[in-house]
N, C-alpha and C positions, 0 to 999 in steps of 0.2 A: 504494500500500500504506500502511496506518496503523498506527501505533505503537500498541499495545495499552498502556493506562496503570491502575498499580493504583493504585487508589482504596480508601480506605477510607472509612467510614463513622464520624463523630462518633460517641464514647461516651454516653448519655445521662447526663446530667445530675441527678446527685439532690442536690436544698436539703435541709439540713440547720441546722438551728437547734440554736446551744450553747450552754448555761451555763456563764460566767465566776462564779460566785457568791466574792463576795471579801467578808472580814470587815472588819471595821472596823480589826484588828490587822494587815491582810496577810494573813492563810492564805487560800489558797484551797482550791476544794473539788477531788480527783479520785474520779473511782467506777471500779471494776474490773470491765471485762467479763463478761459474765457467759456460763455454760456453754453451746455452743450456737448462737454468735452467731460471724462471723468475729473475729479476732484473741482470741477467749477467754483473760481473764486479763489482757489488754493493759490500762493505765489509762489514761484518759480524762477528758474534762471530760464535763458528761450532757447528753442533749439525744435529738433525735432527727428523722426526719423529718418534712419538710411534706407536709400534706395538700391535695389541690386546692383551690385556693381561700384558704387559710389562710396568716396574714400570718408573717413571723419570731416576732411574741414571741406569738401568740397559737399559734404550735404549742411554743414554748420554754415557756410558761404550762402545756399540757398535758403535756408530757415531763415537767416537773419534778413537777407533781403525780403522774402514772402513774408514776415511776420512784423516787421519794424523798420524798412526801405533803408537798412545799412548795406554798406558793400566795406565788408573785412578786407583791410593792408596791411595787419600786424596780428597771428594767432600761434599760441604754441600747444599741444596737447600737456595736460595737466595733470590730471587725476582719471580712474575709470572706478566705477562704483557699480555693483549690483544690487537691485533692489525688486525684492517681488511683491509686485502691487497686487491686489484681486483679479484687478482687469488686466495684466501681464505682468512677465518678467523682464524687466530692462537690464540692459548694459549701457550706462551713462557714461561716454566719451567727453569729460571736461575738458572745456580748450579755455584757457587766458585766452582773452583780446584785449588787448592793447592799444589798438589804434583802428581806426573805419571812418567809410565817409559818411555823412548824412547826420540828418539829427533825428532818433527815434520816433517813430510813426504807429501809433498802436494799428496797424492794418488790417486786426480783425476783432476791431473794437475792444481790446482787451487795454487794462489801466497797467502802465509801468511807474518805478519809483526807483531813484537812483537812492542808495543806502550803504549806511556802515554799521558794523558789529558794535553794538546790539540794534536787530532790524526793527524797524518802527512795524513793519506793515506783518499782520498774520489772518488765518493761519498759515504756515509753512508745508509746503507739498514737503513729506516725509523724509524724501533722498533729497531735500536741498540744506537740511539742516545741518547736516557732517561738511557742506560745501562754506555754509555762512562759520559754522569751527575754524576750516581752515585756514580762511581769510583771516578772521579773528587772531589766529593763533598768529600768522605771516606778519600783521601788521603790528603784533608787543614789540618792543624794543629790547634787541637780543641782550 
């Protein structure tokens, strides 16, 4: 006789690429979910998913301009974090930006706030909160 064993099945996987977009002064950027979308309201760094094929910063390239009419000149990959939400499992591809043109455009009516550790605006989308840590911890004085 055999032991019947439950097995599950790996979550799929979705890459996601984020902007870190930081000023020269320290603020960073967050953008607030927008209606519609799981966690609505929640704030966030921006970003979005990869498409087949497409590298971290050339789909973080395209989020930024479809979501807020930037066009990234300065991005480095930073951090990557996994985090499983209900509604998926992500792979968070943090990218620093540093430098862009444009001046932020909520383009899908979503509210942005530029911010520093401790964030004014909540509540916090889950896996941004080890993101605003790290900030925090980067800008003490060594």
């Amino acid at each position: 006789m055999t032991q019947a064993q439950d097995t599950v099945a790996p979550r799929k996987v979705t890459e996601v690429a984020v902007g870190v977009l930081v000023q020269p002064d320290g603020r960073f950027l967050l953008a607030q979910r927008p209606g519609g979308k799981p966690y609505e309201g929640y704030w966030e760094f921006p970003g979005g998913k990869l498409e087949p094929g497409e590298t971290v910063e050339a789909a973080l390239a395209r989020e930024l301009h479809e979501e807020l009419g930037l066009d990234i000149t300065e991005c480095v990959r930073w951090h990557v974090l996994e985090h499983d939400y209900p509604h998926a499992y992500v792979r968070l591809h943090f990218c620093k930006v540093t430098a862009w043109r444009g001046d932020p455009i909520g383009r899908e009516g979503q509210a942005f706030s530029w911010q520093t550790v401790p964030v004014t605006v909540e509540p916090l989308l889950p896996a941004t909160i080890p993101v605003v840590e790290w900030l925090g911890e980067e800008s003490r004085p060594a």
